[in-house]
VMD Tcl script that builds the backbone (N, CA, C; Angstrom):
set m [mol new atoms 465]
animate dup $m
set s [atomselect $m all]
$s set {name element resname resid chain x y z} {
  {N N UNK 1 A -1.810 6.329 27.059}
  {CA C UNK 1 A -2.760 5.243 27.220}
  {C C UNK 1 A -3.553 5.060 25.923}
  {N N UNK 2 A -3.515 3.669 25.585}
  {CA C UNK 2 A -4.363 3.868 24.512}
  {C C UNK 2 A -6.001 3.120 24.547}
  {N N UNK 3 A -6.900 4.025 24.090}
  {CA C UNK 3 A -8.393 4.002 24.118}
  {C C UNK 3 A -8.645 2.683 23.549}
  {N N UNK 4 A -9.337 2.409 24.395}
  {CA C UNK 4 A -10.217 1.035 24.632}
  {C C UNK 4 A -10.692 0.686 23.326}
  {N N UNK 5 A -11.691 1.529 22.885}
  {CA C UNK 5 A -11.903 1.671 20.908}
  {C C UNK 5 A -10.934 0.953 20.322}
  {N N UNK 6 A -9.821 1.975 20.430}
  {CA C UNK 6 A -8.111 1.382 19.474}
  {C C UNK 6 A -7.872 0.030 19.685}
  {N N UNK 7 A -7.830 -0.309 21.089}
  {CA C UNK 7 A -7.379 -1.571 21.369}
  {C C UNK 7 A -8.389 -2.819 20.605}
  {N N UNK 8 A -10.070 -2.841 21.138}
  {CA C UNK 8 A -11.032 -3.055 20.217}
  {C C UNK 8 A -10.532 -3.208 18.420}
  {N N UNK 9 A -10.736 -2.121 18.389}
  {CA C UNK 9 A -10.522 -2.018 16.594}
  {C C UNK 9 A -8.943 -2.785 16.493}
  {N N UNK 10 A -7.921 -3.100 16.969}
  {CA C UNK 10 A -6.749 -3.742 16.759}
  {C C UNK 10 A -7.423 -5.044 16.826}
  {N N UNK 11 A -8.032 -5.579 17.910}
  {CA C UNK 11 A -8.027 -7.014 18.304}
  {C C UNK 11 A -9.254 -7.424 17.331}
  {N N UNK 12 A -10.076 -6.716 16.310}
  {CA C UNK 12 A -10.818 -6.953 15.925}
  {C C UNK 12 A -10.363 -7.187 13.794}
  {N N UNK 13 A -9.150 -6.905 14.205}
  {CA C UNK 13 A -8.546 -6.246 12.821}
  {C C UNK 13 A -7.658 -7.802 12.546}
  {N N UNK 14 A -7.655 -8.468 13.839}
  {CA C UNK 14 A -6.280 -9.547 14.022}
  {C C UNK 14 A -6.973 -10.750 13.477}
  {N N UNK 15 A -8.439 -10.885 14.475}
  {CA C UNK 15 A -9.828 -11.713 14.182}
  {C C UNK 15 A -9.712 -11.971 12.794}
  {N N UNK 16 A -10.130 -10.756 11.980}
  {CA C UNK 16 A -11.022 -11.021 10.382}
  {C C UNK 16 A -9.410 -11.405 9.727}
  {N N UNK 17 A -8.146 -11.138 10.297}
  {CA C UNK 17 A -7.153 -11.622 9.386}
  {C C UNK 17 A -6.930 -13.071 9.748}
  {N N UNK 18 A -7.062 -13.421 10.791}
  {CA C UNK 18 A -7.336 -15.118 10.893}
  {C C UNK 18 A -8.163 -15.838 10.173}
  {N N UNK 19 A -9.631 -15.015 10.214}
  {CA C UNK 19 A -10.573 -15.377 9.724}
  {C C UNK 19 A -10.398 -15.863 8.462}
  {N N UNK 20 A -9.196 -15.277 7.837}
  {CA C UNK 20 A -9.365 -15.398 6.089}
  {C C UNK 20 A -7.438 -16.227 5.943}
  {N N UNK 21 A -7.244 -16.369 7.377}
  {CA C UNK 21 A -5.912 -17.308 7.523}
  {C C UNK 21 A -4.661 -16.168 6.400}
  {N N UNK 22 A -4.735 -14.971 7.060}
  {CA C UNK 22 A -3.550 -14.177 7.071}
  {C C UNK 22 A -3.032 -14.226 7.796}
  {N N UNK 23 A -1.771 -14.844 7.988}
  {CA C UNK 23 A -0.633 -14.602 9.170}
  {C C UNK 23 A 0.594 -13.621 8.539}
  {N N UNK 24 A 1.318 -13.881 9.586}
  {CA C UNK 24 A 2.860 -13.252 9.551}
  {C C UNK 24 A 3.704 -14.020 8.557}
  {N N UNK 25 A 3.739 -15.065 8.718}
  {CA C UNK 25 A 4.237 -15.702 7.573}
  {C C UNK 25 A 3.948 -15.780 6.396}
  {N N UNK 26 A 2.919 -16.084 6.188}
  {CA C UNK 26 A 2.384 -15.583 4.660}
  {C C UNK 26 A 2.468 -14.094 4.202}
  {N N UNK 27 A 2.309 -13.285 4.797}
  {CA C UNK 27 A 3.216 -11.896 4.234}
  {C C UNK 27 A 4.265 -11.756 4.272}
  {N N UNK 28 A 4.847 -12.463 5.302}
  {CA C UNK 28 A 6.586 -12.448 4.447}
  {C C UNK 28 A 6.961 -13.156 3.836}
  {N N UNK 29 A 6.316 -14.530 3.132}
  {CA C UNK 29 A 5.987 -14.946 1.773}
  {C C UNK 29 A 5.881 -14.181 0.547}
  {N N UNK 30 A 4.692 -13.391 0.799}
  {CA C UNK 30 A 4.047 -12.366 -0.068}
  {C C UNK 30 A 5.116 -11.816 -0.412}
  {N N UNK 31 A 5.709 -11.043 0.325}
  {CA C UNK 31 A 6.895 -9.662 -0.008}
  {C C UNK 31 A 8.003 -10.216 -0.458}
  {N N UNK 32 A 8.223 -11.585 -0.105}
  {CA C UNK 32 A 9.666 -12.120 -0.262}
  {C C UNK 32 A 9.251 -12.279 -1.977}
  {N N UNK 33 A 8.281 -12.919 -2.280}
  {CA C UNK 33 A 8.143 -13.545 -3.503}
  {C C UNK 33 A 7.413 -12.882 -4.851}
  {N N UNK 34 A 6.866 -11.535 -4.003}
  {CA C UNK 34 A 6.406 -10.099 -4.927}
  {C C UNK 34 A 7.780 -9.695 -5.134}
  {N N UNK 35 A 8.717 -9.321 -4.337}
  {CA C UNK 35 A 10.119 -8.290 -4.631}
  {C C UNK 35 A 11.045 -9.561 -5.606}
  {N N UNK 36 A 11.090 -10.714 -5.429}
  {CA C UNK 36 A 11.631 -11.439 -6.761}
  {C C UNK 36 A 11.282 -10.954 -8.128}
  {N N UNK 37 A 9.943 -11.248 -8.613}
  {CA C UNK 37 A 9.257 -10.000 -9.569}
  {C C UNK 37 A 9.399 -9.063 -9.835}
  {N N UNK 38 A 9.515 -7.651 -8.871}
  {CA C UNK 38 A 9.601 -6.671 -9.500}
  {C C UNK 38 A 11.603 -6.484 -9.645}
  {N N UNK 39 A 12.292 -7.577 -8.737}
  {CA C UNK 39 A 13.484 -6.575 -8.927}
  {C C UNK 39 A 13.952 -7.300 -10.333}
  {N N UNK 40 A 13.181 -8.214 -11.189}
  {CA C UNK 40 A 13.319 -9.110 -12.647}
  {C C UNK 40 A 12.512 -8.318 -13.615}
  {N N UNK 41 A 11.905 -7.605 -13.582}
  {CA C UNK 41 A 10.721 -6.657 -14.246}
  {C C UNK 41 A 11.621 -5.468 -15.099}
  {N N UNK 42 A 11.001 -6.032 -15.978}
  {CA C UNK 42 A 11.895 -4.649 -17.065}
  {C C UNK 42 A 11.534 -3.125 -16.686}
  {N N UNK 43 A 10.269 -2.829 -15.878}
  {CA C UNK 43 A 9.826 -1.565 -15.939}
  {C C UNK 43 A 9.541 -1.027 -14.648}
  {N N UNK 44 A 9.869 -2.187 -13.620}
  {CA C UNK 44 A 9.676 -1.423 -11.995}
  {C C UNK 44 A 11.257 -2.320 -11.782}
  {N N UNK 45 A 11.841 -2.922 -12.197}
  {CA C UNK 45 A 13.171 -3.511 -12.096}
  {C C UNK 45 A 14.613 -2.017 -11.740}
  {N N UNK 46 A 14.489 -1.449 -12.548}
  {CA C UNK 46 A 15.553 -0.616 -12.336}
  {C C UNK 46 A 14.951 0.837 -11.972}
  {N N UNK 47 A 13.969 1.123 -11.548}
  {CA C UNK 47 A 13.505 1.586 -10.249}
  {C C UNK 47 A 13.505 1.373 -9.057}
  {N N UNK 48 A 13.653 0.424 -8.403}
  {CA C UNK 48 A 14.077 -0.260 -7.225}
  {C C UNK 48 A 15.301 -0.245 -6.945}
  {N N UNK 49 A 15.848 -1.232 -8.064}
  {CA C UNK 49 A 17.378 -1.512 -7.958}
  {C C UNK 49 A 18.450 -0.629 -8.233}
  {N N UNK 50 A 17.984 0.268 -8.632}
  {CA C UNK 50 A 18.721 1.795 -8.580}
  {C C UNK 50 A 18.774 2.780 -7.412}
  {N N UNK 51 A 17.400 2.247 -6.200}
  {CA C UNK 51 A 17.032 2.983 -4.993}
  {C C UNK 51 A 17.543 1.991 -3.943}
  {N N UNK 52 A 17.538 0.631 -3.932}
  {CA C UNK 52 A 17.426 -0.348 -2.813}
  {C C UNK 52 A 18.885 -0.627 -2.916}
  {N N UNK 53 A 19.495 -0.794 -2.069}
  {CA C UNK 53 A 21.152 -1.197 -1.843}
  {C C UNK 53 A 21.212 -2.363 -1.066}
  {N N UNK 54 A 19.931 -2.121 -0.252}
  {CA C UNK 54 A 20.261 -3.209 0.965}
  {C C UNK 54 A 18.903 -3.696 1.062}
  {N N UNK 55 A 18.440 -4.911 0.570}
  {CA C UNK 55 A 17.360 -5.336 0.080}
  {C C UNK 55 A 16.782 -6.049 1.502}
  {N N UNK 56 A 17.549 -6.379 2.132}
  {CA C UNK 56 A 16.336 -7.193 3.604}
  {C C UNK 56 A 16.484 -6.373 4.626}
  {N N UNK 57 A 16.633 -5.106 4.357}
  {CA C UNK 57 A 15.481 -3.730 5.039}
  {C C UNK 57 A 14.934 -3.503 4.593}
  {N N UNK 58 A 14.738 -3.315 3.391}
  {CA C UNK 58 A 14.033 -2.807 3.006}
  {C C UNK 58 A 12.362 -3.939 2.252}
  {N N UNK 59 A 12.690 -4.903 2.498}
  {CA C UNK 59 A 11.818 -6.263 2.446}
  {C C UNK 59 A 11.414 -6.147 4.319}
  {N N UNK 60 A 12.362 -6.164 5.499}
  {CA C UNK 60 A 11.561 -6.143 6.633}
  {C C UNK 60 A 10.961 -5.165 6.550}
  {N N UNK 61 A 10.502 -3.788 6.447}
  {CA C UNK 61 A 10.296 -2.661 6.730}
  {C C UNK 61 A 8.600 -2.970 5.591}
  {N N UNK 62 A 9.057 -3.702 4.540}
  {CA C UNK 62 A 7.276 -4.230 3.840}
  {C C UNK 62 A 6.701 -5.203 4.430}
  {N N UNK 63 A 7.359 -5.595 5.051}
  {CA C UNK 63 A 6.838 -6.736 5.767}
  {C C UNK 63 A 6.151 -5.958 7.220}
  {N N UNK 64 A 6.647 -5.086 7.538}
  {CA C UNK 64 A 5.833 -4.519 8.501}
  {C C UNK 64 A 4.588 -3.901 7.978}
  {N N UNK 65 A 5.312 -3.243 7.117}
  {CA C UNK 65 A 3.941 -2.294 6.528}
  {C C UNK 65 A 2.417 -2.982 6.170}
  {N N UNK 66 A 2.767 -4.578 5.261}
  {CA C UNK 66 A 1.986 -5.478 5.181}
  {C C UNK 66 A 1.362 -5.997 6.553}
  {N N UNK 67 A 2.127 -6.413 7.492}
  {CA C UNK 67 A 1.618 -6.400 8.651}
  {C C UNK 67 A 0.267 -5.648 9.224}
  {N N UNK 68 A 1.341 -4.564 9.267}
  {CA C UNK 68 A -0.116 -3.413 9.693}
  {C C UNK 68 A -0.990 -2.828 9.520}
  {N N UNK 69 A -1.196 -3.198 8.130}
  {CA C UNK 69 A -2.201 -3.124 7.066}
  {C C UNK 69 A -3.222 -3.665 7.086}
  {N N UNK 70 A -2.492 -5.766 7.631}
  {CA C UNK 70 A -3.877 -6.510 8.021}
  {C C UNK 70 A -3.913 -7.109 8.990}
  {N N UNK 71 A -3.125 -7.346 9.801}
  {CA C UNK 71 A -2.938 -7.778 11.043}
  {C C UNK 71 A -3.125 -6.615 12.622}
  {N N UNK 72 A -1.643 -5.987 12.445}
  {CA C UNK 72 A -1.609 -4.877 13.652}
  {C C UNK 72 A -1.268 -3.869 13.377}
  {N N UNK 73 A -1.910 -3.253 13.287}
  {CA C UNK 73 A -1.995 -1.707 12.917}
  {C C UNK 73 A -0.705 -0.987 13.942}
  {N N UNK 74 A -0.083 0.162 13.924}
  {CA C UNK 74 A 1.508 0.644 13.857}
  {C C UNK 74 A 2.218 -0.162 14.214}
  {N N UNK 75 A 2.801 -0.865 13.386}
  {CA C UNK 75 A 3.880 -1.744 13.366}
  {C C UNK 75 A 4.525 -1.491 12.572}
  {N N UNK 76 A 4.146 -0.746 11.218}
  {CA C UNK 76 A 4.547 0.262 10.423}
  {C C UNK 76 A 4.871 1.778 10.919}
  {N N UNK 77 A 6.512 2.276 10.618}
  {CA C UNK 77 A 6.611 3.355 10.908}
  {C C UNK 77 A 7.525 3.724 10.166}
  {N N UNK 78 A 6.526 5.015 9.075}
  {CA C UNK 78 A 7.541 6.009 7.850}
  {C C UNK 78 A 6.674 6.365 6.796}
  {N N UNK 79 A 6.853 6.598 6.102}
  {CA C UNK 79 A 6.054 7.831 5.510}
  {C C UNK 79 A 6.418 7.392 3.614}
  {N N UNK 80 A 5.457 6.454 3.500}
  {CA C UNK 80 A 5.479 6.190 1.909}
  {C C UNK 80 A 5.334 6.911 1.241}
  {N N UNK 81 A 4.694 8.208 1.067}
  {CA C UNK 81 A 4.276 9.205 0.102}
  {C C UNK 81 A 5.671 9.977 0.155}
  {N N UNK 82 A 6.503 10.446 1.060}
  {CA C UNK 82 A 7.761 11.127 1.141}
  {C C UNK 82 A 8.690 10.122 -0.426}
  {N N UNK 83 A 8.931 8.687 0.054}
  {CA C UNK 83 A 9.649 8.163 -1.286}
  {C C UNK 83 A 9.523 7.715 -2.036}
  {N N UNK 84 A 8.132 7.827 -2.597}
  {CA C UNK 84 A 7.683 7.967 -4.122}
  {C C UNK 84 A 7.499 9.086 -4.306}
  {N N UNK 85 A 7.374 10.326 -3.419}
  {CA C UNK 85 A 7.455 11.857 -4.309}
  {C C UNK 85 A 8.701 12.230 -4.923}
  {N N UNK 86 A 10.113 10.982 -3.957}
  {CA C UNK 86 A 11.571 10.851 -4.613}
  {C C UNK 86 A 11.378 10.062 -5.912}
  {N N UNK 87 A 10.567 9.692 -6.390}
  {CA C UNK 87 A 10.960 8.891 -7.600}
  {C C UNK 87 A 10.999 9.702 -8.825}
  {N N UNK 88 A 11.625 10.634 -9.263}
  {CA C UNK 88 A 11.035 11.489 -10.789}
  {C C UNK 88 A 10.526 10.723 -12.182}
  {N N UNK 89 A 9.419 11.261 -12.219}
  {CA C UNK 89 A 8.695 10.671 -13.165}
  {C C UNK 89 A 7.757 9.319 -13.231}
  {N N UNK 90 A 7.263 9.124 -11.880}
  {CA C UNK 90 A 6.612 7.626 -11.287}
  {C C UNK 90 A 4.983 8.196 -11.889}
  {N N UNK 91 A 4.774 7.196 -12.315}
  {CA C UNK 91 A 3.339 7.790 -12.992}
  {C C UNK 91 A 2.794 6.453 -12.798}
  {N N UNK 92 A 0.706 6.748 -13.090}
  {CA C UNK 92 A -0.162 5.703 -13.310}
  {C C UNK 92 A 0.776 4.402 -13.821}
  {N N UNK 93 A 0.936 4.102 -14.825}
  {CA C UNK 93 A 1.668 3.181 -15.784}
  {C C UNK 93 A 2.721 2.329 -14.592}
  {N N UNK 94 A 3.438 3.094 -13.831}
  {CA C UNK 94 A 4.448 1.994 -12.737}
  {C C UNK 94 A 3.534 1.236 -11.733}
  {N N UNK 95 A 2.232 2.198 -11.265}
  {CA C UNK 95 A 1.414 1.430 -10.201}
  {C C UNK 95 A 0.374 0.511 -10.769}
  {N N UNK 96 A 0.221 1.234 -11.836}
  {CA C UNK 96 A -1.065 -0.144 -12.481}
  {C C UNK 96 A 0.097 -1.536 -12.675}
  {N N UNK 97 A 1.856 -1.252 -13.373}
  {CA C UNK 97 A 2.390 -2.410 -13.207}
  {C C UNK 97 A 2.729 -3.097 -11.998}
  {N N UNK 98 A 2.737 -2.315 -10.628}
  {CA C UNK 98 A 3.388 -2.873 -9.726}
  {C C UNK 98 A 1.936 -3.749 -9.076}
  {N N UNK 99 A 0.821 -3.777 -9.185}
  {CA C UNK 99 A -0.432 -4.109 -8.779}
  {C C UNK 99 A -0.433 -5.458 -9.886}
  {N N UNK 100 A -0.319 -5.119 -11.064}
  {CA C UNK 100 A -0.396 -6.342 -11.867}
  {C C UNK 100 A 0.490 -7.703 -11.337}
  {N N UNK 101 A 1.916 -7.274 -10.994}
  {CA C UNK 101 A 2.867 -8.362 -10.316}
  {C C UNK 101 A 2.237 -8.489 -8.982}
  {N N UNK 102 A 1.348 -7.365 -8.041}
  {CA C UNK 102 A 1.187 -7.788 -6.970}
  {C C UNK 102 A -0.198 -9.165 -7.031}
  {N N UNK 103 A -1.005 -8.462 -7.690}
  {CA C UNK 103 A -2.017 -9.264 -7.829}
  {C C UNK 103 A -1.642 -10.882 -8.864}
  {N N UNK 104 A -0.648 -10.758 -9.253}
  {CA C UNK 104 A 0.142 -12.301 -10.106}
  {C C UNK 104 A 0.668 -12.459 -8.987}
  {N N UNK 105 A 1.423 -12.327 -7.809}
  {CA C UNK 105 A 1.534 -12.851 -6.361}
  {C C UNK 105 A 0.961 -13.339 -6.109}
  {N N UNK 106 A -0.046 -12.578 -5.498}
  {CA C UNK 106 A -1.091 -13.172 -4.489}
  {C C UNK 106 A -1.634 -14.706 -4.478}
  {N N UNK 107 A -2.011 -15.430 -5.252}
  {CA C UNK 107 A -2.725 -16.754 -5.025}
  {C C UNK 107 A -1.210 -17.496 -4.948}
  {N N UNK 108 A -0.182 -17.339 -5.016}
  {CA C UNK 108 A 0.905 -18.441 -4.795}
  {C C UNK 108 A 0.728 -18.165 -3.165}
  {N N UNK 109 A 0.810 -17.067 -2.731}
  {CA C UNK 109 A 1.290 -17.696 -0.800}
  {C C UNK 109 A 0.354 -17.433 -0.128}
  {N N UNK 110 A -0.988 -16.755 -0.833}
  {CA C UNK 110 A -2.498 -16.654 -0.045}
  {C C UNK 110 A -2.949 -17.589 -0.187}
  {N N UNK 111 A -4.073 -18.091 1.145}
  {CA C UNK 111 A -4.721 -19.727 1.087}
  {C C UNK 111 A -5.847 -19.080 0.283}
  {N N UNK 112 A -6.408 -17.995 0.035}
  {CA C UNK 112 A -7.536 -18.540 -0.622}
  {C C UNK 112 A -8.197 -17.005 -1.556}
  {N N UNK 113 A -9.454 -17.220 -1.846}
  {CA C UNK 113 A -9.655 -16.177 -2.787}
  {C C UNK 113 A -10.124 -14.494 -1.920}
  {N N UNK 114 A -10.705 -14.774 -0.652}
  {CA C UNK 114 A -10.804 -13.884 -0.044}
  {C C UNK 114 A -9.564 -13.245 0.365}
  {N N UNK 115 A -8.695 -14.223 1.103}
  {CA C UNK 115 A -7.256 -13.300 1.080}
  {C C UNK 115 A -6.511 -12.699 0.107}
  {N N UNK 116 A -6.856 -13.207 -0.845}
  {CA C UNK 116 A -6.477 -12.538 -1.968}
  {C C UNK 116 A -7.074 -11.062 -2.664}
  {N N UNK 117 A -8.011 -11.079 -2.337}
  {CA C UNK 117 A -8.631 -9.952 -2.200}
  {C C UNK 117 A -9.180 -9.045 -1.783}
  {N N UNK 118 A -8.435 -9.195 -0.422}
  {CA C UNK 118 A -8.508 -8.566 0.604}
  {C C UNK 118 A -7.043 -7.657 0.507}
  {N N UNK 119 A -6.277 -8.088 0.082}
  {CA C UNK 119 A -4.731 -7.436 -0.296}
  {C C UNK 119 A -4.752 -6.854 -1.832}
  {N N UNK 120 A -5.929 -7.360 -2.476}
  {CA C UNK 120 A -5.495 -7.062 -3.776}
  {C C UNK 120 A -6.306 -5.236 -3.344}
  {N N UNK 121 A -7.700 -5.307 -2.883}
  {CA C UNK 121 A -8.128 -4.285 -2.701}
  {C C UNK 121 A -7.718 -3.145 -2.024}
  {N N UNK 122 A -6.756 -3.424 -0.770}
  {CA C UNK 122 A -6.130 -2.765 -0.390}
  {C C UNK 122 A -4.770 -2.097 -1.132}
  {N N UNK 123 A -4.104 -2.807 -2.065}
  {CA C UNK 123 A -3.322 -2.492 -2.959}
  {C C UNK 123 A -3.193 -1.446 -3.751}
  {N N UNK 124 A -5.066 -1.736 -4.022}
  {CA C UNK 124 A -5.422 -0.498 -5.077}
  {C C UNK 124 A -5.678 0.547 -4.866}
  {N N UNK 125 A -6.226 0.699 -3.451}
  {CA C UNK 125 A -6.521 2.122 -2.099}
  {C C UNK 125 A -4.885 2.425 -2.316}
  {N N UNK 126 A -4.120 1.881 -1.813}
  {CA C UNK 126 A -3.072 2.167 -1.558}
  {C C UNK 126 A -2.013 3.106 -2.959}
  {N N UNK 127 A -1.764 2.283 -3.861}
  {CA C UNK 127 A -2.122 2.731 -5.118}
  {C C UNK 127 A -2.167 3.904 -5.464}
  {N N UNK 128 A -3.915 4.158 -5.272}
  {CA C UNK 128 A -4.851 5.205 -5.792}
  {C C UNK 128 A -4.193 6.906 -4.494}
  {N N UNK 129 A -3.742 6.438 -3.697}
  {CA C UNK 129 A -3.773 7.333 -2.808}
  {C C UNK 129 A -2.204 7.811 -2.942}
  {N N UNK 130 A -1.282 7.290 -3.064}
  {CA C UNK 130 A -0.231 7.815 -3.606}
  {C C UNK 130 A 0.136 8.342 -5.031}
  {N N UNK 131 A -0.590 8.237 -5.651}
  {CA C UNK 131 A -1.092 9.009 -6.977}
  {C C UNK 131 A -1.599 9.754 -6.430}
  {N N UNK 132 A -3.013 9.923 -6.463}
  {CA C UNK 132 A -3.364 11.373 -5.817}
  {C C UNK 132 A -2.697 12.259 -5.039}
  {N N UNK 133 A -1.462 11.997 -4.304}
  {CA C UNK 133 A -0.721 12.880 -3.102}
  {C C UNK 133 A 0.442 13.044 -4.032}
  {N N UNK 134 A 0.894 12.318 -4.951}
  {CA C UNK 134 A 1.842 12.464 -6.263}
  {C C UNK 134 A 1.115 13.804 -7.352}
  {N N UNK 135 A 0.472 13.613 -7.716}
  {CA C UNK 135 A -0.173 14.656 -8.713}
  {C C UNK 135 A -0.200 15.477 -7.561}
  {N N UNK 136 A -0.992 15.742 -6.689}
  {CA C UNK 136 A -1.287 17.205 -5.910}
  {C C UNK 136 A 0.146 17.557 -5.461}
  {N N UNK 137 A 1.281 17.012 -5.131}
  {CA C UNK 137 A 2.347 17.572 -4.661}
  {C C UNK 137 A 3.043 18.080 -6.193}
  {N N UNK 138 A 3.105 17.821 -7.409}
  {CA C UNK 138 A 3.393 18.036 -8.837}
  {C C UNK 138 A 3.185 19.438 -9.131}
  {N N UNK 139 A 1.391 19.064 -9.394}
  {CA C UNK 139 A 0.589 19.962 -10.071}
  {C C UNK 139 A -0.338 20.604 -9.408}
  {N N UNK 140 A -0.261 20.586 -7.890}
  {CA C UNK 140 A -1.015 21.516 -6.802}
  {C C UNK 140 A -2.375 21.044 -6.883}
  {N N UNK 141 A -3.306 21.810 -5.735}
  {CA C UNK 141 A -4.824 21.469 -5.848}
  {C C UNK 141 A -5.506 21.692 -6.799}
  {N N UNK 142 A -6.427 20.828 -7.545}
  {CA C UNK 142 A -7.145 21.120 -8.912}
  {C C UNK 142 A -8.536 22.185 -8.446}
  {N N UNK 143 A -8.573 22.626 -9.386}
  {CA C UNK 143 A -9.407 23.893 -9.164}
  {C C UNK 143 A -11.131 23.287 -8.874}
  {N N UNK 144 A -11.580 23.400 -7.770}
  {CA C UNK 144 A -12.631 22.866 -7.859}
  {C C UNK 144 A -13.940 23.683 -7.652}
  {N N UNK 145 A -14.818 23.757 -8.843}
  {CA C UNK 145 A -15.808 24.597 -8.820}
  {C C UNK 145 A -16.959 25.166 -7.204}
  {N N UNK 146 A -17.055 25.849 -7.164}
  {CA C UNK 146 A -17.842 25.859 -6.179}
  {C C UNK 146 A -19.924 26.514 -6.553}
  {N N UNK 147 A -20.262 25.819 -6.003}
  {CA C UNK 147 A -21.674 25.822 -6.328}
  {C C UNK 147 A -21.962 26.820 -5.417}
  {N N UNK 148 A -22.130 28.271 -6.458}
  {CA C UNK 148 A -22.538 29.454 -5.314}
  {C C UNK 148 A -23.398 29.686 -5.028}
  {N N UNK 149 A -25.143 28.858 -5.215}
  {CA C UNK 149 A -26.124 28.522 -4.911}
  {C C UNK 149 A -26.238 28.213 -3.652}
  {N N UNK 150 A -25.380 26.976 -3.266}
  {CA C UNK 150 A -24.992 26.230 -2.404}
  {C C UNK 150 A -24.212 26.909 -1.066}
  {N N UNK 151 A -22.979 27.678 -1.886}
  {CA C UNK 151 A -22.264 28.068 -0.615}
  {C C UNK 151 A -22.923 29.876 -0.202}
  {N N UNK 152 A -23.717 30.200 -0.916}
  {CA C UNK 152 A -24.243 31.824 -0.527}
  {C C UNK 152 A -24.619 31.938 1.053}
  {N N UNK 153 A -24.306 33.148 1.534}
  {CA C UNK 153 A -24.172 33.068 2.713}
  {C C UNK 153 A -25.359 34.307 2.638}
  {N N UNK 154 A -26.459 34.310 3.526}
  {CA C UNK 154 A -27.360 35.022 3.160}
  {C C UNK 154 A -27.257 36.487 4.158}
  {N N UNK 155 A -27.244 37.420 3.412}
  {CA C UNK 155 A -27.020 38.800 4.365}
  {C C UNK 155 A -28.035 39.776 5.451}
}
mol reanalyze $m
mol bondsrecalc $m
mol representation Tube
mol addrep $m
């Protein structure tokens, strides 16, 4: 059964994407007309096209993910950090480019500047968080000081 909250927070998630006139169609706009770009891209081009064989699964399967991102939440199901930890050697430099083509997307099939940045921001969460789970799966947890002021446990 799912909690009343969840259901709430879904139907409330559907609202603010109307609100800013995100539909279903316009993200599969988005994805159709972002993946033209990168699979023409000298530097995320044969990264893809060296991984993707069968390109409208792997375009439906973003199209969900986009979905559930701003529309309905699990409609997406799989585990993005698993196949970019397959990519050897995917660094800052591919995601700051793949954000640059995403964000040169965006105003062709978004109506307006809020939708546009409403995906662009999420992009960059998105982004930022597979880097971080990229480096820590690499180069392990960074050593982080501890303030023994702070953590003293008094005897």
């Amino acid at each position: 059964m799912t909690h009343p909250q969840t259901i709430a927070a879904r139907e409330e998630k559907a609202v603010q994407a109307a609100a800013l006139g995100i539909t279903e169609d316009r993200i599969s706009d988005l994805v159709e007309a972002f993946y033209i770009r990168v699979r023409s891209d000298e530097i995320l081009g044969p990264i893809f096209n060296n991984r993707i064989t069968e390109w409208p699964p792997h375009l439906a399967r973003m199209k969900d993910f986009w979905i559930s991102i701003a529309i309905e939440a699990g409609r997406f199901h799989g585990n993005p950090m698993v196949k970019h930890l397959a990519i050897p050697d995917i660094d800052q430099s591919h995601f700051t480019r793949w954000l640059l083509l995403f964000d040169e997307t965006l105003p062709e099939v978004m109506p307006n500047a809020a939708a546009c940045r409403f995906f662009s921001e999420r992009a960059a969460r998105i982004a930022d968080s597979l880097l971080t789970g990229i480096a820590i799966h690499r180069d392990g947890l960074p050593d982080i000081p501890q303030n023994k002021e702070k953590h003293n446990v008094a005897r």
